[in-house]
Structure formats: structure tokens, C-alpha cells
N, C-alpha and C positions, 0 to 999 in steps of 0.2 A: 288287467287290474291286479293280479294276482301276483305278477310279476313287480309291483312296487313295493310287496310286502318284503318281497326277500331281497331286493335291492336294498331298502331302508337297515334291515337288518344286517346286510355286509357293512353298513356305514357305522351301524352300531358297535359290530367285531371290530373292525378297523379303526375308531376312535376311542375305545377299552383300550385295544394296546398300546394305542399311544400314549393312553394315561398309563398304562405300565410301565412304559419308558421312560416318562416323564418323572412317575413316581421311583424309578430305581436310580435317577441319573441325583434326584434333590434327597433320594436316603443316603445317598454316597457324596455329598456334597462337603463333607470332613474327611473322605477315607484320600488315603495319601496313594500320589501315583493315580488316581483310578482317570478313567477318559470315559467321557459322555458318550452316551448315544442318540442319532437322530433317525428318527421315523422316516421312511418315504412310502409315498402309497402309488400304487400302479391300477388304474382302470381294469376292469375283467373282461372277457370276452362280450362282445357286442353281438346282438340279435337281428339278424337283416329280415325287413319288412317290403313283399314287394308293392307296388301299386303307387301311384300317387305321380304327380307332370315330372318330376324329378328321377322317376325309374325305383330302382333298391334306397331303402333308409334301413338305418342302422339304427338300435335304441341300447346303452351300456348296461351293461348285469350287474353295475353295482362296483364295490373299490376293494381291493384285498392291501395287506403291506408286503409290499416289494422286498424291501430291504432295511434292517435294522441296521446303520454304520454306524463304526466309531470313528468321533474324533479325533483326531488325536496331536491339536495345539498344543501349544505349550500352557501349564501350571502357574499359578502365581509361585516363588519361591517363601517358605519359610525360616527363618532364621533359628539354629538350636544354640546346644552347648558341646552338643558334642563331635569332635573330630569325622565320627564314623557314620555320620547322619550324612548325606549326597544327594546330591540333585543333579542330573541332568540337561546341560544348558543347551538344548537345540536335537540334532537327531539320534536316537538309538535308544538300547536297552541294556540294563545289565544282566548279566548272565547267571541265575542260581538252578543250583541241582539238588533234586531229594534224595533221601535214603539206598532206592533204587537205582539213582544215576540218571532217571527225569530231565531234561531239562527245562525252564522256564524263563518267559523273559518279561521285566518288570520294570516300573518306571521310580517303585516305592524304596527307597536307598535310605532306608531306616537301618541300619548294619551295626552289630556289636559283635567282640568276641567270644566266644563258647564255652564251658569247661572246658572241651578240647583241643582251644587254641586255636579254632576255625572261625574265620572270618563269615558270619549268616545272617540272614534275616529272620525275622519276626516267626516265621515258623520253621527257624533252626532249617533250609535250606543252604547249603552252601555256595557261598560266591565265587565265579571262575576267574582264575587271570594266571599269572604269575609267579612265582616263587624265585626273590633271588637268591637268597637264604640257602635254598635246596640245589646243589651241585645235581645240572640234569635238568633242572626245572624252570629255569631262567625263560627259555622258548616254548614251554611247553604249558597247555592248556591244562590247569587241573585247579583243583580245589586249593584257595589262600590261605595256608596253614602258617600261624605267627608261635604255634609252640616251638620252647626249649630255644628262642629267640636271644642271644644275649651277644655283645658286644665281648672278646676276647684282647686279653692286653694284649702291648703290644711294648716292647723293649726299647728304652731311651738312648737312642743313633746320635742326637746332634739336641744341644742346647745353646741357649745365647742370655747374652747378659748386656742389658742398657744402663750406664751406670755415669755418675761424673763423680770422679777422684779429685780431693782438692787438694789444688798444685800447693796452698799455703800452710798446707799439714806439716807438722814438726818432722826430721827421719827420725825413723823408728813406729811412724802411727800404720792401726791396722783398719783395716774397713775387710769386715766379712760380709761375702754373699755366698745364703744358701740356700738352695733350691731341691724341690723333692723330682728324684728321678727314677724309672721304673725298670725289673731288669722282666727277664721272658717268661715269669710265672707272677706279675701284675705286683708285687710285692716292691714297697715304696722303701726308697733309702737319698737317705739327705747326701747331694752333693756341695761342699763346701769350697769354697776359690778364697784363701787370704789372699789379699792384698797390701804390702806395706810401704809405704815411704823411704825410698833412698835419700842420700845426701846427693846424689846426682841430680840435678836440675832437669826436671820433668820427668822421670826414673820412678816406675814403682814395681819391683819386684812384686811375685805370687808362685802360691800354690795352693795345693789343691786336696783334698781327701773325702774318702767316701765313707758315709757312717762315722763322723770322728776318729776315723782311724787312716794314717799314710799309708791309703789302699793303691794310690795311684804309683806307678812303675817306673809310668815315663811321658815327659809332655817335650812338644817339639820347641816349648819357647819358656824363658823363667819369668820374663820381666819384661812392661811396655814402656815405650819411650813417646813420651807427646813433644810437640813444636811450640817455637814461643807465645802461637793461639788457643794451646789448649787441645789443637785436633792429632791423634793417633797416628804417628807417621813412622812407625819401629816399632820391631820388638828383638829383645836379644835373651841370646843363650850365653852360660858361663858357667865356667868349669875350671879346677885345681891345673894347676902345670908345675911340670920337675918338683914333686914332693919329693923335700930327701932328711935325712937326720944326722945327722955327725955322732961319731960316738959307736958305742956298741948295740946301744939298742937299737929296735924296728920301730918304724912309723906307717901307721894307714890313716887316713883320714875319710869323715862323714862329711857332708855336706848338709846341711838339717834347711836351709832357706836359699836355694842357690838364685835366686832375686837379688840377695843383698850382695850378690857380687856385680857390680854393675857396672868398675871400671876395671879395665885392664892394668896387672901390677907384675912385675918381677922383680925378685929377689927380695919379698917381704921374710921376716926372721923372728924366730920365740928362740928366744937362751934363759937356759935351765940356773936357776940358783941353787943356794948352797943343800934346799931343801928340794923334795917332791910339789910341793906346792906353790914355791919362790920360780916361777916361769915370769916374764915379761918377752910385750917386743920390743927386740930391737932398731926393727926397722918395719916402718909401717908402709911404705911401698905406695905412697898416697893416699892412703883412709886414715886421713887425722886425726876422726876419732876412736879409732880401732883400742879395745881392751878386751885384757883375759877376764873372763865371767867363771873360769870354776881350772882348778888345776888339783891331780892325785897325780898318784905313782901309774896309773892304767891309762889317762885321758887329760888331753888341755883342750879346752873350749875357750873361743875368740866372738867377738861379737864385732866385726868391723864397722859400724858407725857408732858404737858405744851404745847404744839405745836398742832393746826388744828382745833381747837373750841371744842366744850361743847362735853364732852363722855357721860355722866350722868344730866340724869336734875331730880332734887329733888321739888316734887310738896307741899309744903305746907296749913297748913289748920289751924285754930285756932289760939292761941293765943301763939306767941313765945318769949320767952324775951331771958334776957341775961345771957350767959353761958348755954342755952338750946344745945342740939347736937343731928346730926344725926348719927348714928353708920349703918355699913353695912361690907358685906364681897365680895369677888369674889371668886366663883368657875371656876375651868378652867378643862374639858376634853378634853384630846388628845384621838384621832382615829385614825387607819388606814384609809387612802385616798380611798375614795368613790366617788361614782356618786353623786353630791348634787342635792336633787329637790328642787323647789323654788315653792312655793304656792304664787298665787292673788288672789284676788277678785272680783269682776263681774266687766266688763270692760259697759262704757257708750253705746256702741253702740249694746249691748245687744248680743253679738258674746259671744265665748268662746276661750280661747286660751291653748295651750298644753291639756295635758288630763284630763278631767273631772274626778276628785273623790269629792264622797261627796259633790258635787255642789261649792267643788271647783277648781279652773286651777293651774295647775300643770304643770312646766318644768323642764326635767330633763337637768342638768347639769352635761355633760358627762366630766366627770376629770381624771378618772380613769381607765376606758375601754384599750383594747389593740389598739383601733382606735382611741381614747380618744387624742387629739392636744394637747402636751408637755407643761407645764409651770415650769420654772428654775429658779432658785433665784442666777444668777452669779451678779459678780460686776460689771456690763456693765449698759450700757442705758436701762431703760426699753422701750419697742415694741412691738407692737404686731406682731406676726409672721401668724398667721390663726386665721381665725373663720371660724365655721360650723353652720349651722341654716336647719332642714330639713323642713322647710315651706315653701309656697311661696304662690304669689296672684294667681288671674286666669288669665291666656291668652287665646290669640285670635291665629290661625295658621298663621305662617309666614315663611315654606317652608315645603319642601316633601324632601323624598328619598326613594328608591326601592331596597331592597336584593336582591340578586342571586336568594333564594328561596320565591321571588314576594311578599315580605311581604312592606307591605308601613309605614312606619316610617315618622310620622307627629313630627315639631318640632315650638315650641311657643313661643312668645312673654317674657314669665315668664320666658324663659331659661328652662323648661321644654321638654320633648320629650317621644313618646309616641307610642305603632303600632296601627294603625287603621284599616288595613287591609289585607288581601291578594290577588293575581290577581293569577285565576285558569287556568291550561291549560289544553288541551285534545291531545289524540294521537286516532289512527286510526288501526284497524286490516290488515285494504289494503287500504296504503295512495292513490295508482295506481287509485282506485275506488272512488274517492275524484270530483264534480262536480265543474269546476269553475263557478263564478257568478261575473264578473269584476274583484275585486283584491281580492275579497272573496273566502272561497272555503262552498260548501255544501254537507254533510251527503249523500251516497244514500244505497240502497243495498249492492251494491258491497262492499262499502266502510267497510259496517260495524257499527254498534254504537260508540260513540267516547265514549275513555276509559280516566273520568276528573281525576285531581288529581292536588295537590301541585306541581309547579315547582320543578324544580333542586328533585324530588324522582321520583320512580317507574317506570327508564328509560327516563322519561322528561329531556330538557335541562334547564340551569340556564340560568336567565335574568340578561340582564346585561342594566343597567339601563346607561344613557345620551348615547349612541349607537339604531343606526336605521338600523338595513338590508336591504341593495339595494340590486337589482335585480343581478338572476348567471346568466343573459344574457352573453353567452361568445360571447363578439365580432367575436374576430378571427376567431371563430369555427363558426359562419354565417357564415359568408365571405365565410369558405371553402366548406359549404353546398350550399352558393348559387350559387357558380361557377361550384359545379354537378349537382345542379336543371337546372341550364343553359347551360350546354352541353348535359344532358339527353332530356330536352324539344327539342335541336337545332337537335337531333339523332333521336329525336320522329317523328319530322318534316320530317326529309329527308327519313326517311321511307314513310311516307305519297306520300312526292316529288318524291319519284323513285314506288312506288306502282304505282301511276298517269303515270309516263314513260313509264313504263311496259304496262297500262293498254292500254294508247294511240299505243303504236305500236301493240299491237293486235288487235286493230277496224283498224288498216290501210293496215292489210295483204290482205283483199276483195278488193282493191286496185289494 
């Protein structure tokens, strides 16, 4: 009889703790990442009784708990605000370390940056993965530091321009486009392309300057030629031929818009009047409307379509009188339509811009590529349609985001973006053998070595970045456990209560 009391009473221990588990699984029923646990009870040692037609009987001592497991389903997901909130969509853990180098492994991906630029959780543990930022650390497991993180300029190689010239422009009109381009210390300077209208039918000379200044040296092309549709089908170069002067003085001549030379001429002539300033030509060599725009004793300027200022400036030397002449020709080569580079000169602030050759800066102007941004010569408005510029300054970081496969993608001030990292997870040979440590879990024997590796492979689940995994506390399924902890404990009891019954009318039978 004696023996029902303290069977009743394992039933009692044994249904307490299940209300303990019950009640830590519904107090954590808001705590993020955390996994339930369920009770199992295992029978105790059993008392063999001999006697009876049967032989040995057996009578149970009562129930202890076996085993406290965790769950460990999957979380409803919660939706945040921010980037560095994570979840877990399927198997693993993420990886954080404490002050000591600890490790721990957790489900709770509530993550912000630090003062010190470390990627941690909630109790400033640091999270493992990545570093691509850190030359050395790309493969290597260590703590995901985002300090002194910044985007580095990067010097303007190659531009392009989408534009439509209109074929119905008067000669002499100009259409400027100008775009900002960056040299190797992020410092921005406006690159300038005129364009102007020939008298040549479909013909528009250009050039080019950097910072409003004729910084450029050298371009391989002066002037584009479109077809009777308006599409880009030439470009030519052109240049002075047999400059000569009669007479006793010397002649050198500039070229100020070598565009407006855009047909081929020889034997065009200026003859000198009775004055320094009485120059005409004589012979226009086919630019009909060619005129002098400025004539002294030192210089005659010529403007050969009559419209937009001086195309040629003729440098004087010596002594010139009257009826002295300058004679010259123009040469004009058409090409096929190429990339133009554009050579400068060393720039003041001691940078470089596009690619060094020959210790000079060089940009390629992309006109022709299959990526190359369209220029048309219809009868419309000219506009620009695009530009491209692959430069920029440096920035400074000015947000995050997280892939599936936990790579962290930093994006900058400069309009730049960039990966800096990845966030490594670990899985478990027997998650069952997993130690809890508050909302952490720790490594033991049982458990196994954690097997690390990239997110979203090698069976791992993908992160799903601004989502937070609350707890798979299932309410309901309490509730239904604690209503058997409560009838079992109330059954344990009345065992006890009629054991005592029992017990009492047997001291009363001396009676």
C-alpha cells in the first residue's frame, strides 16, 4: 500500500515539470528565435511479484521525465524595417561570438551595427562570415566588420553621348554637350563636346574641352558625317596643306575649329591690301561663304562658312606689304565610325584622368560600340538623349542589404554599390544534442561539430533579410498539454488521497 504513495508522488514530480515546461515554452511565446520544448516521460523501474497461475508479475514504481527535447520547426516570419533584421528560411544557425571568442549558435537575426562597425546582436556578440572589404578575409571566418567601409573613386576611362543633331540647323549653329567626368582623386570636371553645323550636307564638326578650357591635345576624329536617313555613317579628320606666304614675311597658322574644315580645297588665297588690316580672299577654293573676321599687322582670322567666328588664325611674322598672300589647302579624311580617344594634359591638381599613356590622359569616346549611345542627324531639335561616364568620386556608406545567400551588399553616397560581405551559418549532425544557453544554443558532444558553410548551399536555409523569426510556441497545443499536466497531477493526487484511505482503515481494524 505504501508503495502507491510514492508512485502517486513521481506522478506529481513528473506533472510539475511539465507544467514547467509548459510554462517557460508560453513565457517565451514573443522571445524571437527561441524553440519550444516538449516533455517525455519514461515508466521507472518495475517490482516483480512472485505467485499467482501466471508465475512473476511486475507492478511500475511510478513515471520520471525522460527527456526534455526541443523543437525545432520552423517560426512564423515577422516583417520589420530594417535591412539587418534576418530570418532563417529552413535549416541552420547563425554564427555569433562573445568578448572571449565563445561561440554561439542562434535562430534570433535581430542584427545592427556597433560603435565599432561590427556587425552583432542584441548582446553586442559578433556575427561570423565574411569580409570582402578586408584583403585576406574574403575566405576567411572571422567577425563582419563594416568599419572605414567607403567606396573609392574611380577615374573617367570612357564616355558616351546619345544625342540627335538637327540636319535643318543653319551652318554655323552650335549644340553643347556637357557632362561631368571624374579624374583619380574623385574630383569632378565638366567635359565639354561643341558641336557645329557645316555647310556640308550632313556635316557637323566638334570639339571638345575640359573645364572650359582647350585642355584636349588630341582627338582622332574632328567632324561626323550622317547619310541621307539621318544614321552616322563617317567621321573625318582635316588639316591645313602647303601653308605658304609670298613676300618676305613668315606665316604659321592655328586651327581654332578643325570641324569647319570639312571639304577638301587647294589653292585657297588671302592677298594683303594696301593696309595691315585690308586682307581679302582671293580665292575661296569652294567655301562660298568664307570671310576674314579680324585682320592686324601679327594675325588674319578666316571664318570659312561666314557664320561662328574665326576657323583658321594665320600667325604673321616680318615684314608684309601689299599684294603679299597667304596660300594653303585643306585636306579631309572620311573613316569608318570609331571609338574617339581624346588625349589631355596634366591636370592642376596633380590627379590623372582616364588612362594614362605615355604620361598622357586619355578618354575613350565610346561612339561606336554595340553599347555605344546613338547620335542621329534627323531634322528635329537637337537634345541630348544619354550620357555615360564610367567614373565617379568616393563615398561614404549610406545603406545595406542582405541576399538569400547572406551576402551583404553596401550601397554609397556616389550612387555606387558594392558586396562587403557574407554572414556564415552552421548546421548540426544532431540538432536533438544542441545545449540551450538562454536564447542561444551551444555545441556539445552529442550534438556534434557544427558543419559551417555559405547560406542558402549545402542544405542550409536562405536569409531572408527585413523578416525576424518569432517563436513556434504553439499556443493552443499549451493549453491542451496543460489541461493533461492538470488532470494527471489531480489523478496523482487522489492516488495519494485514497492510498492515505486505505491506509487509515487498516490502523483502525485493532479497533
Amino acid at each position: 500500500m505504501s508503495s502507491a504513495l510514492w508512485i502517486g508522488t513521481t506522478g506529481l514530480t513528473a506533472s510539475s515539470k511539465q507544467m514547467d515546461v509548459i510554462g517557460n515554452n508560453l513565457a517565451n511565446s514573443n522571445t524571437l528565435g527561441f524553440k519550444a520544448g516538449n516533455t517525455y516521460f519514461a515508466s521507472m523501474l518495475n517490482q516483480s511479484l512472485s505467485g499467482g497461475a501466471g508465475g512473476t508479475m511486475q507492478i511500475g514504481q511510478g513515471v520520471a521525465i525522460s527527456q526534455v527535447a526541443t523543437r525545432f520547426d520552423q517560426g512564423s516570419f515577422e516583417s520589420t524595417g530594417s535591412a539587418l533584421d534576418l530570418a532563417v528560411d529552413g535549416e541552420g544557425f547563425f554564427i555569433v561570438e562573445d568578448q572571449e571568442g565563445a561561440q554561439y549558435f542562434t535562430r534570433a537575426g535581430a542584427f545592427h551595427i556597433n560603435t565599432d562597425g561590427y556587425l552583432v546582436d542584441m548582446n553586442n556578440f559578433r556575427v561570423q562570415g565574411f569580409n570582402f572589404s578586408v584583403p585576406g578575409q574574403e575566405d576567411q571566418e572571422t567577425d563582419i566588420s563594416l568599419k572605414n567601409v567607403q567606396s573609392v573613386p574611380r577615374a573617367t576611362t570612357e564616355i558616351g553621348v546619345g544625342a540627335n543633331l538637327n540636319d535643318a540647323a543653319a551652318a554655323g549653329e552650335k549644340f553643347n554637350v556637357i557632362q561631368t567626368v571624374f579624374d583619380s582623386k574623385g574630383q569632378a570636371h565638366n567635359l565639354g563636346i561643341r558641336f557645329m553645323k557645316t555647310e556640308g550636307n550632313g556635316m557637323w564638326g566638334f570639339d571638345a574641352t575640359l573645364d572650359g578650357t582647350s585642355a584636349v591635345t588630341g582627338m582622332a576624329a574632328n567632324g561626323l558625317k550622317f547619310d541621307g536617313n539621318g544614321i552616322l555613317e563617317k567621321m573625318y579628320t582635316s588639316a591645313l596643306d602647303s601653308l605658304a606666304g609670298s613676300g618676305s614675311g613668315t606665316v604659321t597658322a592655328t586651327v581654332n575649329r578643325a570641324g569647319q574644315l570639312y571639304k577638301a580645297a587647294a589653292g585657297i588665297e588671302l592677298t594683303r591690301g594696301a593696309t595691315d588690316q585690308a586682307w581679302e580672299i582671293t580665292d575661296k577654293g569652294g567655301y562660298a561663304n568664307a570671310s576674314i573676321t579680324s585682320a592686324s599687322a601679327d594675325a588674319v582670322s578666316i571664318d570659312l562658312d561666314g557664320v561662328g567666328g574665326a576657323d583658321i588664325t594665320f600667325n604673321l611674322a616680318g615684314a608684309w606689304a601689299e599684294n603679299d598672300t597667304i596660300s594653303f589647302g585643306i585636306t579631309v579624311t572620311e573613316s569608318d565610325v570609331s571609338d574617339i580617344p581624346m588625349t589631355f594634359g596634366a591636370l592642376a591638381n596633380g590627379a590623372t584622368i582616364g588612362a594614362t599613356t605615355g604620361g598622357s590622359n586619355q578618354i575613350n569616346w565610346n561612339i561606336a560600340g554595340t553599347d555605344a549611345p546613338t547620335i542621329t542627324g534627323y531634322a528635329n531639335t537637337s537634345v541630348i538623349k544619354s550620357l555615360t561616364d564610367d567614373g565617379y568620386s568616393s563615398g561614404v556608406l549610406k545603406s545595406l542589404s542582405v541576399g538569400k545567400d547572406g551576402i551583404i551588399n553596401g550601397y554609397f553616397t556616389n550612387g555606387q554599390s558594392a558586396e562587403l560581405g557574407q554572414i556564415m551559418m552552421a548546421a548540426f549532425p544532431d540538432m536533438s544534442g544542441l545545449k540551450k544557453d538562454g536564447n542561444y544554443f551551444v555545441e556539445t558532444v552529442a550534438s556534434g561539430e557544427p558543419i559551417k558553410n555559405r547560406a542558402n548551399s549545402s542544405g542550409l536555409g536562405e536569409i531572408k533579410s527585413n523578416y525576424l523569426e518569432i517563436s513556434n510556441t504553439d499556443v493552443a497545443r499549451e493549453f491542451i498539454n496543460m489541461i493533461t499536466a492538470q488532470r494527471a497531477y489531480q489523478a496523482n493526487a487522489k492516488v495519494i488521497t485514497t492510498a492515505d484511505t486505505l491506509l487509515s482503515v487498516l490502523m483502525d481494524i485493532k479497533r
